[in-house]
C-alpha positions in Angstrom: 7.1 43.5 0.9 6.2 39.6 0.3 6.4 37.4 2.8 7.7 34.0 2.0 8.3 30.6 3.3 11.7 28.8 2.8 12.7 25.1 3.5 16.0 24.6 4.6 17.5 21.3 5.3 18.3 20.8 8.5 15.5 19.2 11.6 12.7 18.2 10.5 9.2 20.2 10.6 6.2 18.8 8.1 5.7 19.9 4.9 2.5 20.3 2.8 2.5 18.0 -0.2 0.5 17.7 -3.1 -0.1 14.7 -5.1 -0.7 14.5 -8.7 -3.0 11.0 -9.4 -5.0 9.1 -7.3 -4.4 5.4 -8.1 -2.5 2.6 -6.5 1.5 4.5 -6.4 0.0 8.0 -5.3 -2.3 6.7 -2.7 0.3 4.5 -1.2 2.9 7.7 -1.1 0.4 9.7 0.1 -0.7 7.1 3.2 2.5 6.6 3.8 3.5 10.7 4.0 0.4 11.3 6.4 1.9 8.8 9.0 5.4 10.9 8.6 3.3 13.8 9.6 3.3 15.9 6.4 -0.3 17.6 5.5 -1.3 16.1 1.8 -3.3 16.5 -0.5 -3.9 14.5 -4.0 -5.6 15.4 -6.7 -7.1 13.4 -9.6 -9.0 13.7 -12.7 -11.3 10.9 -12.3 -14.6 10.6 -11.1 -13.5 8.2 -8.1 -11.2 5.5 -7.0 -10.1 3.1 -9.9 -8.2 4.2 -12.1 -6.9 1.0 -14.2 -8.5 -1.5 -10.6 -11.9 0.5 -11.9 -14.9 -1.5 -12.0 -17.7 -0.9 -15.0 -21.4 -2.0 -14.1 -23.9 -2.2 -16.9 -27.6 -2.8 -16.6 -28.7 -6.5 -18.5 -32.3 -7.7 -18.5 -30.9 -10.2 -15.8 -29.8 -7.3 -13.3 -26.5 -5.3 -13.3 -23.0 -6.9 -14.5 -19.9 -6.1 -13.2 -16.9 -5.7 -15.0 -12.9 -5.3 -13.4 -11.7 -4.3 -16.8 -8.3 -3.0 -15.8 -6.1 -5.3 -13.8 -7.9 -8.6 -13.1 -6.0 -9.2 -9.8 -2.9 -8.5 -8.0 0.0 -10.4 -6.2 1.7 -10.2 -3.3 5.1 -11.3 -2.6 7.0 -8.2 -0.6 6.6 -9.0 2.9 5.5 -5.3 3.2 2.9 -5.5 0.5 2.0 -9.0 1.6 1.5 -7.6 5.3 -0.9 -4.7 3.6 -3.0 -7.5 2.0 -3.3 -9.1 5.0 -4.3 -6.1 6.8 -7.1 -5.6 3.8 -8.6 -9.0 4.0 -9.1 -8.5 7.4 -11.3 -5.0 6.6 -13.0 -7.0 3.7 -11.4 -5.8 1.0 -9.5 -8.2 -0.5 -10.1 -12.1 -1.1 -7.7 -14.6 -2.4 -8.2 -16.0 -5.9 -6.8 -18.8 -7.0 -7.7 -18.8 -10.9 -4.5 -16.5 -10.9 -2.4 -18.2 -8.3 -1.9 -19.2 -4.3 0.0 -15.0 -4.3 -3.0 -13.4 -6.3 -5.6 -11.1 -4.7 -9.1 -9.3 -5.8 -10.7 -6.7 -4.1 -14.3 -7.0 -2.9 -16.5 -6.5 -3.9 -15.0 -5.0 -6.6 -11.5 -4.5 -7.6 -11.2 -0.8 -6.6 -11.8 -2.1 -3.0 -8.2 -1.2 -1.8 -8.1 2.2 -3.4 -11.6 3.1 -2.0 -10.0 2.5 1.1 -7.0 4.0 1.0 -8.4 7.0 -0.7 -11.1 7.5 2.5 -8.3 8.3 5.1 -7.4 11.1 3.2 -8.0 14.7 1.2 -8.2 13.2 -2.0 -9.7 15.9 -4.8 -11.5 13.8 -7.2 -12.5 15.6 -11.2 -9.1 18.0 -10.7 -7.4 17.8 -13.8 -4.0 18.9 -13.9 -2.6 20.3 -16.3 1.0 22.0 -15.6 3.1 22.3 -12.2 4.8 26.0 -11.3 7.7 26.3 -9.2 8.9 29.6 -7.9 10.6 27.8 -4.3 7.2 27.1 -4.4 5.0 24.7 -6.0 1.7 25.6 -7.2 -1.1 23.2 -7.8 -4.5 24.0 -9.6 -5.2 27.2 -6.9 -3.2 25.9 -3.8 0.6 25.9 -3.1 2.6 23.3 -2.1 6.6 22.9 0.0 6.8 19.2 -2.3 5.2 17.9 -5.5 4.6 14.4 -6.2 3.6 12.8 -9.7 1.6 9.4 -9.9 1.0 9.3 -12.9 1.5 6.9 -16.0 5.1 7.5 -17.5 3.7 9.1 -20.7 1.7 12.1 -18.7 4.7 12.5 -16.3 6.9 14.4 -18.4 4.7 17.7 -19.8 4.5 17.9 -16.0 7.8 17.6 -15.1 9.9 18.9 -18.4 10.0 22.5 -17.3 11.7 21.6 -13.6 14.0 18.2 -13.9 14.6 17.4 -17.5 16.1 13.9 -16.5 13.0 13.0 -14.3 11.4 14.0 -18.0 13.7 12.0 -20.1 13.4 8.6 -17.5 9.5 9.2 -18.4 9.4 9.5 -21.9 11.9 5.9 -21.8 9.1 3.9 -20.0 7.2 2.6 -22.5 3.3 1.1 -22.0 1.8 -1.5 -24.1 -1.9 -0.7 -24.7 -4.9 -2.8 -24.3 -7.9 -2.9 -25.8 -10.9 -4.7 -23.5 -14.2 -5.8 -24.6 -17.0 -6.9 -21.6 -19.6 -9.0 -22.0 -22.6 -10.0 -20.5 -24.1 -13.5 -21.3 -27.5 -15.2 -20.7 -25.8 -18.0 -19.3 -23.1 -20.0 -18.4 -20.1 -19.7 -20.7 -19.1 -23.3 -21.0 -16.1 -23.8 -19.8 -14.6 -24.9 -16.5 -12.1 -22.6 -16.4 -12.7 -18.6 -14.7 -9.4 -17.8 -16.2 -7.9 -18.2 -20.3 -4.9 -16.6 -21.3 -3.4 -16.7 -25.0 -6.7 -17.5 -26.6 -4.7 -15.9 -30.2 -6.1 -12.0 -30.2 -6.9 -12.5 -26.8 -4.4 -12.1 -24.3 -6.5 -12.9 -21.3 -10.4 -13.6 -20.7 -11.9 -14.0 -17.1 -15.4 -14.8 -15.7 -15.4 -12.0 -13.4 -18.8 -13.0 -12.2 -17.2 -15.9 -10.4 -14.7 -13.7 -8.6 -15.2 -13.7 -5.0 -18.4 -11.2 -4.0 -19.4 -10.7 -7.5 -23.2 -10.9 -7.7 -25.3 -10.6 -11.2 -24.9 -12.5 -14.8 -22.7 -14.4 -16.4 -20.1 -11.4 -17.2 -16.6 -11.6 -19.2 -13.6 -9.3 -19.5 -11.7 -10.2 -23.0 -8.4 -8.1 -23.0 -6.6 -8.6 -26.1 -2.8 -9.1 -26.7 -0.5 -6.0 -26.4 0.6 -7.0 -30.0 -3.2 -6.9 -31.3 -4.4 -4.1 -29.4 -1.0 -2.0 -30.7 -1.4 -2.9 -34.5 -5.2 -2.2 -33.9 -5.0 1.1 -31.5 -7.4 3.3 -33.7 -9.9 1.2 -34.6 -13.2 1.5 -34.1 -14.7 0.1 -30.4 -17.3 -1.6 -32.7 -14.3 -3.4 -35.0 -12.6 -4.4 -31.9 -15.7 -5.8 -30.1 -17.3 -8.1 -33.1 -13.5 -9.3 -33.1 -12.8 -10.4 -29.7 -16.0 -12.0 -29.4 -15.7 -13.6 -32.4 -12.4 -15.2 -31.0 -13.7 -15.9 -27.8 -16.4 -17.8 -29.3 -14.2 -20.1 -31.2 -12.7 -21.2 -28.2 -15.7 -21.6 -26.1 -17.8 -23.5 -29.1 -21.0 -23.0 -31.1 -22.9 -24.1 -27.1 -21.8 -20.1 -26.4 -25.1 -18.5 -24.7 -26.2 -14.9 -26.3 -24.6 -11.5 -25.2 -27.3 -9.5 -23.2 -25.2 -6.9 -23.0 -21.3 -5.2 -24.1 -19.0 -2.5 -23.4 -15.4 -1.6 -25.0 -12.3 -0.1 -23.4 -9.3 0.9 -25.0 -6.8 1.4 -22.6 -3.6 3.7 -24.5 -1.3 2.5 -20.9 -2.1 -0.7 -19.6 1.1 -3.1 -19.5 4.4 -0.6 -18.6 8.7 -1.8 -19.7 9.6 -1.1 -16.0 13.0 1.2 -15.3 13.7 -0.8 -12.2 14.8 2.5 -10.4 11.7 2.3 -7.5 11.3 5.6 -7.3 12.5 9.1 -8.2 13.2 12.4 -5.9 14.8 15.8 -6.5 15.2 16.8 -3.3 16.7 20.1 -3.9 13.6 21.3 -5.4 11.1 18.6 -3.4 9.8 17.3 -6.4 9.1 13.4 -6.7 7.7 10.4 -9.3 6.8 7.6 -8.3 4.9 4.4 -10.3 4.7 1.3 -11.7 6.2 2.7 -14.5 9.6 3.1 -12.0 9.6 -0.3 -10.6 7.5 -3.0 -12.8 4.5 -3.4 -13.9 2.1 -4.9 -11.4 0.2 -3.5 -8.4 2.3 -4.7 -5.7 5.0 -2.6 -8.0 2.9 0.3 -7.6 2.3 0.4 -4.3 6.2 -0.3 -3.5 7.1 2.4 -5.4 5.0 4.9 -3.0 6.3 3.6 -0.3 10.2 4.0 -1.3 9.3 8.0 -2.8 7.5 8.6 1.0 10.9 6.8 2.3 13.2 9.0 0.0 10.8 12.4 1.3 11.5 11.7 5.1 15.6 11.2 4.7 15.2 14.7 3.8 14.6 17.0 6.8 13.4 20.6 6.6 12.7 23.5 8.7 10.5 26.0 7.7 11.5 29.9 8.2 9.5 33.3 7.1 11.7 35.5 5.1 10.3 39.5 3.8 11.3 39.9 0.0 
């Protein structure tokens, strides 16, 4: 005889919920799931908070340079998301910037602020890769076992999770298309000259910021070049040397032969960077408590990210379940 656990729906009692991805969407499920009362967990492969609002420091002879080489700010315009960034400015964590706009945001001192936070108030298991999802009433993550299953993750690593249990949660992934990006970082000897902390459509390059000048930032004059999702598609497998002497070379026919030297460089390809949104917030089977949720499922920005969290945490708590022990 096996004891079991079964969920039935009918009042609510908590359920144990594991997470798949760590970034902006998961976190904000997750937060939100913990003040429902369910027990979660989330697990990621990364090192640490980030993900694509990671921050890259490389050692210059003028000191360390910092580099947001994912998403170079966010917005906020949902009251709920606005009230958030509010609530993170007051911890420190965010500061407005207004090279981007009166709505747009970074985190301080870096841009993985936010997520650092969020992922402190919970059980978040960092360098946990995985690879597949079981189900047998069930769920089965790495080693542990889980009433619900959650993935936030980008669209194109959703669906060899997902493809065994709800082929049309599959299918929506495979139809959300990312543009990559590839992103070069440099560090200068001195002042770039140019008034502006903030370029966009510089030909290859699709956006170039002074990230040194971002609120908090302390160290050398430092760059982020990302190129255009049309350059960085056509030029997806070429080498990180190829791509860097090419978006400098771009960047310094903008700026002029005054350019000061690069001290020091880095190159990032990013394969799923800018994602063709299904508009559909947020995805949940509840007859076998499995859930997506993403930018990927709403649009492509952070704010998207973390409003898609919030709806799949939403969508999770209109379901109520008891649990029951059954011999088999």
């Amino acid at each position: 005889m096996q004891q079991v656990r079964l969920l039935h729906a009918d009042t609510g009692v908590f359920m144990r919920i594991g997470i798949i991805g760590a970034g902006m969407a998961g976190l904000s499920c997750a937060q939100a799931l913990r003040h429902q009362g369910h027990d979660v967990i989330v697990f990621d492969k990364g090192r640490g908070p980030g993900g694509r609002m990671s921050t890259r420091r490389i050692g210059t002879p003028l000191g360390e340079a910092a580099f947001d080489h994912g998403a170079q700010y966010l917005t906020a315009r949902d009251p709920a998301f606005v009230a958030q960034v509010e609530r993170w400015a007051q911890d420190g964590h965010v500061a407005r910037w207004l090279p981007a706009g009166a709505d747009a945001w970074v985190g301080t001192p870096a841009m993985n602020a936010p997520i650092r936070a969020m992922a402190s108030d919970g059980d978040v298991r960092w360098n946990t890769a995985i690879g597949s999802l079981t189900y047998d009433g069930e769920w089965r993550i790495g080693n542990e076992r889980f009433d619900a299953a959650i993935v936030a993750v980008p669209a194109e690593q959703v669906a060899p999770l997902v493809a065994a249990h709800d082929a049309a949660l599959a299918d929506a992934a495979r139809s959300a298309v990312s543009d990559p990006c590839w992103t070069v970082m440099a560090a200068f000897d001195g002042p770039v000259p140019t008034d502006c902390d903030r370029l966009t459509d510089l030909g290859i390059i699709g956006s170039a910021v002074r990230n040194s000048a971002k609120p908090a930032r302390t160290g050398p004059e430092a760059w982020v070049l990302q190129a255009s999702a049309d350059w960085s598609r056509v030029h997806i497998e070429d080498a990180p040397d190829t791509v860097q002497r090419a978006l400098l070379a771009a960047f310094a026919e903008h700026v002029g032969a005054r350019s000061p030297a690069v001290i020091a460089t880095s190159v990032h390809r990013w394969r799923y960077a800018k994602v063709d949104a299904l508009k559909l917030g947020a995805i949940w089977n509840a007859d076998i408590r499995l859930g997506a949720c993403g930018d990927w499922l709403l649009g492509p920005r952070i704010e998207a990210a973390w409003l898609s969290g919030q709806q799949l945490a939403e969508f999770v708590g209109s379901t109520n379940w008891t649990v029951s022990e059954q011999n088999v």
